[in-house]
N, C-alpha and C positions, 0 to 999 in steps of 0.2 A: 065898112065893107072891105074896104085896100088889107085892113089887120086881121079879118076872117079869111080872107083867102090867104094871105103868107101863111097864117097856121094851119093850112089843112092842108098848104104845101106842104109845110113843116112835117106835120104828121105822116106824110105819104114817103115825103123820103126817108124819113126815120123805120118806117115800117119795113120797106123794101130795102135799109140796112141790114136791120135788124135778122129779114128772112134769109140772105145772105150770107149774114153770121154764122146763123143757124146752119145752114148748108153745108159750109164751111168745116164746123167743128162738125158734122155729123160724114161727110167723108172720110174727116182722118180717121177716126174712131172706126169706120170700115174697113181700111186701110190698115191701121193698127191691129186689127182682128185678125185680118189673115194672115200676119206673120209669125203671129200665136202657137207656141208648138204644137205637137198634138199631147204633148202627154205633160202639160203645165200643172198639171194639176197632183204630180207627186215631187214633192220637193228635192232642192239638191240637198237638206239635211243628212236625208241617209248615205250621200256619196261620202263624207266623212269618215272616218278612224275611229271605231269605239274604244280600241286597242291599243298601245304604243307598238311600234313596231319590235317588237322583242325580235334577237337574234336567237336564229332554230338551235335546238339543242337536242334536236330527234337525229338516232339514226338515218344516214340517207338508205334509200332502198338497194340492197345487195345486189339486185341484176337489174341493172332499167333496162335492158330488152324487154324482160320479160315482164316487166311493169308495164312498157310500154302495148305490148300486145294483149294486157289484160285492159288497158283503159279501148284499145281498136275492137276489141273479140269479146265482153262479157255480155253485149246484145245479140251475140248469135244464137237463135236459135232453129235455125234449120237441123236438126242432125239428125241422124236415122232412131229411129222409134221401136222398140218390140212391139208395140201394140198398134197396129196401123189400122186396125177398124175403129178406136176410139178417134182418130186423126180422121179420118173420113167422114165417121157423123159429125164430127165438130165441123169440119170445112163447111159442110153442103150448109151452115147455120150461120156463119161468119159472115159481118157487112165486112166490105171491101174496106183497103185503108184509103183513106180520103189523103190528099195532098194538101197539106196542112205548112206547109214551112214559110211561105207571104205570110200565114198569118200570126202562127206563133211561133215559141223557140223552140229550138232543137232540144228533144232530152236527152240528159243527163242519165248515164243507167248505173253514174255511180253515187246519185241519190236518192236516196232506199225512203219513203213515206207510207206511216203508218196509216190504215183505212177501215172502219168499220161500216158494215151493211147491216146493222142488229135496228136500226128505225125501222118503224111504223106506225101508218095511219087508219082511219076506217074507210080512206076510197080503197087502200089497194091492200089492205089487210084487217077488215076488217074491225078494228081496234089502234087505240095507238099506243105504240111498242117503243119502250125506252125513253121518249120523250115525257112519259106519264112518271117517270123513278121517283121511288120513295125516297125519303129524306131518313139517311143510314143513322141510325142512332151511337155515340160513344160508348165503348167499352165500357166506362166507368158509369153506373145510373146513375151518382151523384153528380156527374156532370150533363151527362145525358137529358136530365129531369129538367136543362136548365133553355131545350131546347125546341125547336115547334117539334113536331110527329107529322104522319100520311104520308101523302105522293101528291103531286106536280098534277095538272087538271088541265091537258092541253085544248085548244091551240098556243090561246093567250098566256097563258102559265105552264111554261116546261122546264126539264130538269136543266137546268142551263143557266151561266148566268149572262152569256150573249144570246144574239138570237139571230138565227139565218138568216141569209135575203130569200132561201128558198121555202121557208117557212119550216111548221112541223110534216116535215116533208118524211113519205115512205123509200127506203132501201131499194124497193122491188120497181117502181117505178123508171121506166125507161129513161125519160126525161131529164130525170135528176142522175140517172148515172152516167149519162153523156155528160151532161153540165158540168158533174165531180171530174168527169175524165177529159174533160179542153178545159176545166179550172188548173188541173196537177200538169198539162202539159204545156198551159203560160207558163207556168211556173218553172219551166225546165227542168221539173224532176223526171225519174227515167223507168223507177221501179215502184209500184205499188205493193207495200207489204198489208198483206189482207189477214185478217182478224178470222181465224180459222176453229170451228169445230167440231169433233165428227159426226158423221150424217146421223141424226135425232140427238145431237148433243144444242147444248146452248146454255149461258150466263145466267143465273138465277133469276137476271130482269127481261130476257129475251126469249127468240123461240130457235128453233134450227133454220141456219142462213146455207149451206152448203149446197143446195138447189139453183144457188145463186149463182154460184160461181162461174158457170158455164160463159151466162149473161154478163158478169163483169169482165172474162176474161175475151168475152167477143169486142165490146163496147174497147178495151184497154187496147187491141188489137188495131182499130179502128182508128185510135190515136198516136199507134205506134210505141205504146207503155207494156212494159212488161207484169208478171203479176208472180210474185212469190209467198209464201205461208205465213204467218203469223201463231203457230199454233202454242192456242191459252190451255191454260190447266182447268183439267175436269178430273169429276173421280176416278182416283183410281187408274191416272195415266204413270204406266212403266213403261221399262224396257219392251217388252211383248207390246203393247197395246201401240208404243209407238213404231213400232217394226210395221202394224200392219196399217196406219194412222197413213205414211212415208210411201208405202207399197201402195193402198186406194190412192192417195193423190198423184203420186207418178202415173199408177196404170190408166187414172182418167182424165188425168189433167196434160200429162207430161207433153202428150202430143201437138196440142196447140199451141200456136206460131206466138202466142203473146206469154209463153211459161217462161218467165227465166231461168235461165240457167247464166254460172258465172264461171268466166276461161281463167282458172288457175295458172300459177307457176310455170305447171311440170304441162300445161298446154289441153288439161282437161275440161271437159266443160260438164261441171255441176250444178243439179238444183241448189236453191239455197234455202234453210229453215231456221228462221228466228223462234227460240223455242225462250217464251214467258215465262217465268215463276219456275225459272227451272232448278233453282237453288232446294227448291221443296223435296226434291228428290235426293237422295243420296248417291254421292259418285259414283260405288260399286253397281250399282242400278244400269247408270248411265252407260258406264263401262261396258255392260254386256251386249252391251246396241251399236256403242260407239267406236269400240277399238279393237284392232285384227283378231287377238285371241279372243273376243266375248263370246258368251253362248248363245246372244241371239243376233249376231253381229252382221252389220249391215254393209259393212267396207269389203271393198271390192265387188259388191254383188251389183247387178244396174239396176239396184235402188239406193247405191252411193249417192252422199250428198255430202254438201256443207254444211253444218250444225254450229248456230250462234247459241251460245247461253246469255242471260241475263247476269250482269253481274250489279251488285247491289251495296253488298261490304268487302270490303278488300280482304279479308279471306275466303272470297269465293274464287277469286284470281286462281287457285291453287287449287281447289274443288273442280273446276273449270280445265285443267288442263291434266288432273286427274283421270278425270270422265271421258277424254278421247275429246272434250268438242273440239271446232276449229277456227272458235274464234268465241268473240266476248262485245254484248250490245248495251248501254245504259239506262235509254230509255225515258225516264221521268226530264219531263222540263223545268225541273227545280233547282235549279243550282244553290249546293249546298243542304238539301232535303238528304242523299246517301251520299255514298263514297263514290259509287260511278259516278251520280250526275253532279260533282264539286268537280268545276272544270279545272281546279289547280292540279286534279291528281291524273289528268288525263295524261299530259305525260310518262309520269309515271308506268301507268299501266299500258302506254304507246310502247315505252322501253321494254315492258315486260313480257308482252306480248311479238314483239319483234326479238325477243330472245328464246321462245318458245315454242316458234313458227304455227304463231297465232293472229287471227285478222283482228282489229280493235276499232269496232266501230262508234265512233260518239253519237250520241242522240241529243238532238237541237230543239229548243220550240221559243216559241213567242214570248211564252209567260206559262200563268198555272194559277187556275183560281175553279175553285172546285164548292163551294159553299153553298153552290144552289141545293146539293146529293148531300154534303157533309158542313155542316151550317155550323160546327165547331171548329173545324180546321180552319179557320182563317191566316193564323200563323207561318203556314204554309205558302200563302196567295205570292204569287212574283206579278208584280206588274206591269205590264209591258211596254212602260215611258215609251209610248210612239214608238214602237219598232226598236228602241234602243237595244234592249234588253234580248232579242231574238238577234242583230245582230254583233253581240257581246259576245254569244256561244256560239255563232258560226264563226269570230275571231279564233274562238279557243280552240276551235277546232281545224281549224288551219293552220295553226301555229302547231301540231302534232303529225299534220303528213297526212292523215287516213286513207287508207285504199277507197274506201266508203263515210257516206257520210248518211247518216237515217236521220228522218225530222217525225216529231215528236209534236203533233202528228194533220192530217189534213181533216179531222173532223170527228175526235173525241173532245164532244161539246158537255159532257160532263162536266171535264175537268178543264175546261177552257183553255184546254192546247189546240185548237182548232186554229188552220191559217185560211179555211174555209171564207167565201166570201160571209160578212155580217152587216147584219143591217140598225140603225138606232130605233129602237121598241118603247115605248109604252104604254102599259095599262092601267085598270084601275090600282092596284096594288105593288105591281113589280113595274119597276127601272131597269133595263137590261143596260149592260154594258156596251159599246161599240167598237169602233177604229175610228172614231173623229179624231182630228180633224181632218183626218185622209180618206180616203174612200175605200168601199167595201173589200174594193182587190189588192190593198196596199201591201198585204202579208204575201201575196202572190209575188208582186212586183219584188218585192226584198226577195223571196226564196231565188227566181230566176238571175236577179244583181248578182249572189254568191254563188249562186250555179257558173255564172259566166267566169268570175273572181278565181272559183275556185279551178275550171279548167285549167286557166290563164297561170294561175300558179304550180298545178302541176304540171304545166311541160317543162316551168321551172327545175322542179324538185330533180324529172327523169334528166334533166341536163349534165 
């Protein structure tokens, strides 16, 4: 009886150790918790140097005044309008801007993100658009023969080879274009370049999106982003057709508070127009549009603007400044794919362009994997070692000065330059790619890192 009872003492006090213990480590572990950052969960990997620090070898800028008033003055856009009843209907439609700066960062309006609105589904369009893309066949049928055929069978199967967190999400829907526009404005980007065609045009996979615009440019408003053109080649775009291409989107767009415009040099403040595939064209074409004596010439009239060409081989550099444009964009996120996007020759053409009193904008992206549309082109694919490789080319392009900087792009999920949130997908059939082991916003978090970088280093530069 004496050796039963010491053991059930035994056990009671063991027990009421034991729960003690427990206690114990389950405080600190509380404790511990809350001094937990908030944002632990994107690493300091990316605070590193992809780059050596190479010493600048760019011209400095000729007048940092007026550098400097173009980085204070290229979000202006209050200015007096010819058209003031288009400014009136768009007001009375416009949500208010929300006061947004507790919770995201400030944009940047001198980083330009490419943007397409060509999605759609069957709640809000009846059908799904672009996300259904056919699989492009090679030029060559003996290689071609070697590859599937059809189109993409959404939701589960689309043209892509990531896959949204919003899903096969529609264009037209509200929802999703707030979301894109407090996604691009973490990011502290500042200008959305929109994917433009004219009204009853559109991309052999799409429909006409230019209805749209209204909607995008109220929502971009709303977030305080601005919105500029992107305008893609369709048939049979010249001189003439871009005169009045230039003329419709000033006279309906120009009036609203979210249209960019960008405060030049000499203190003017111009639209600005990234114009695609414009090598397709011939200089003397350009010419007629673009520079004082042309015959259908568009300088000095207030439907002046700024006109970027796409440059692609290094003899378009010359083509390019032939043609009147005023400046020159790269575009592809391949480094190493053309001449513009091998970041070694950016230089280069920094130099040349600063001798020519032309602007030189680089174009950035993640990576480039496009095999979901083009199932031969693997060759092509850059991958985006965890952010490495996106920021490699925001390196390279820092080390060049730019007045601008374009990213390439916030949600051409084709070709998987998307910094779009994504989500990791599987089906019965397809493996989508993701951003493990970081989270879906991790491409945001980096675009906003070099937004802040890159400020910081220009008041350098204007020093």
């Amino acid at each position: 009886i004496l050796n039963y009872d010491i053991m059930a003492r035994f056990r009671r006090r063991t027990c009421i150790i034991l729960l003690l213990f427990i206690l114990f480590i389950c405080s600190i572990m509380m404790a511990l918790k809350t001094l937990r950052p908030d944002r632990a969960g994107f690493g300091d990997p990316f605070g590193l140097g992809l780059l050596p620090e190479l010493q600048q070898q760019t011209v400095h800028l000729d007048n940092k005044q007026n550098s400097l008033n173009r980085v204070q003055g290229d979000t202006i856009t209050h200015v007096n309008n010819l058209h003031s009843i288009a400014v009136n209907t768009m007001k009375a439609s416009m949500p208010p801007v929300i006061k947004l700066e507790e919770e995201l960062s400030s944009p940047n309006y001198n980083f330009h993100i490419f943007y397409y609105s060509w999605f759609g589904n069957p709640q809000f369009d009846g059908k799904y658009i672009h996300w259904n893309h056919p699989l492009l066949p090679h030029w060559d049928p003996k290689i071609a023969n070697n590859y599937p055929k059809g189109r993409h069978n959404p939701p589960e199967d689309i043209g892509a080879n990531f896959y949204p967190e919003l899903g096969s999400y529609s264009s037209k829907d509200p929802s999703v274009i707030e979301a894109h526009m407090k996604q691009m404005r973490a990011a502290s980007t500042g200008v959305i370049v929109l994917s433009w065609y004219p009204p009853g045009m559109a991309d052999e996979n799409g429909e006409p999106t230019d209805d749209l615009v209204p909607v995008i440019l109220d929502y971009a408003h709303k977030y305080n982003l601005k919105v500029t053109f992107h305008i893609e080649p369709y048939k049979d775009r010249d001189d003439r057709s871009m005169y009045h291409n230039v003329k419709y989107i000033i006279d309906k767009y120009g009036g609203h508070p979210a249209f960019y415009r960008h405060k030049t040099s000499t203190g003017r403040l111009l639209p600005m127009f990234y114009v695609y595939d414009s090598y397709v064209t011939i200089p003397e074409i350009w010419a007629n549009l673009l520079t004082v004596s042309g015959s259908q010439t568009i300088r000095n009239t207030p439907y002046d603007a700024l006109f970027i060409a796409l440059l692609v081989e290094e003899r378009h550099k010359h083509d390019i400044q032939r043609s009147g444009f005023d400046g020159m964009y790269t575009y592809f996120a391949t480094n190493g794919f053309s001449y513009g996007s091998s970041h070694h020759n950016w230089a280069s053409l920094k130099a040349f362009c600063d001798s020519n009193n032309l602007m030189f904008i680089p174009s950035v992206g993640p990576g480039y994997i496009d095999t979901s549309i083009r199932p031969w082109n693997n060759h092509n694919t850059r991958n985006r070692v965890n952010g490495k490789y996106y920021e490699t080319a925001f390196s390279a392009a820092l080390l060049v000065r730019p007045e601008i900087i374009s990213i390439t792009s916030f949600n051409e999920w084709h070709e998987g330059t998307q910094i779009e949130k994504a989500v990791p997908k599987r089906t019965g059939q397809v493996v989508y790619l993701d951003y493990k082991p970081h989270k879906p916003n991790v491409y945001l978090e980096l675009t906003q890192k070099w937004s802040e970088k890159y400020r910081k280093e220009q008041e350098q530069w204007l020093m």
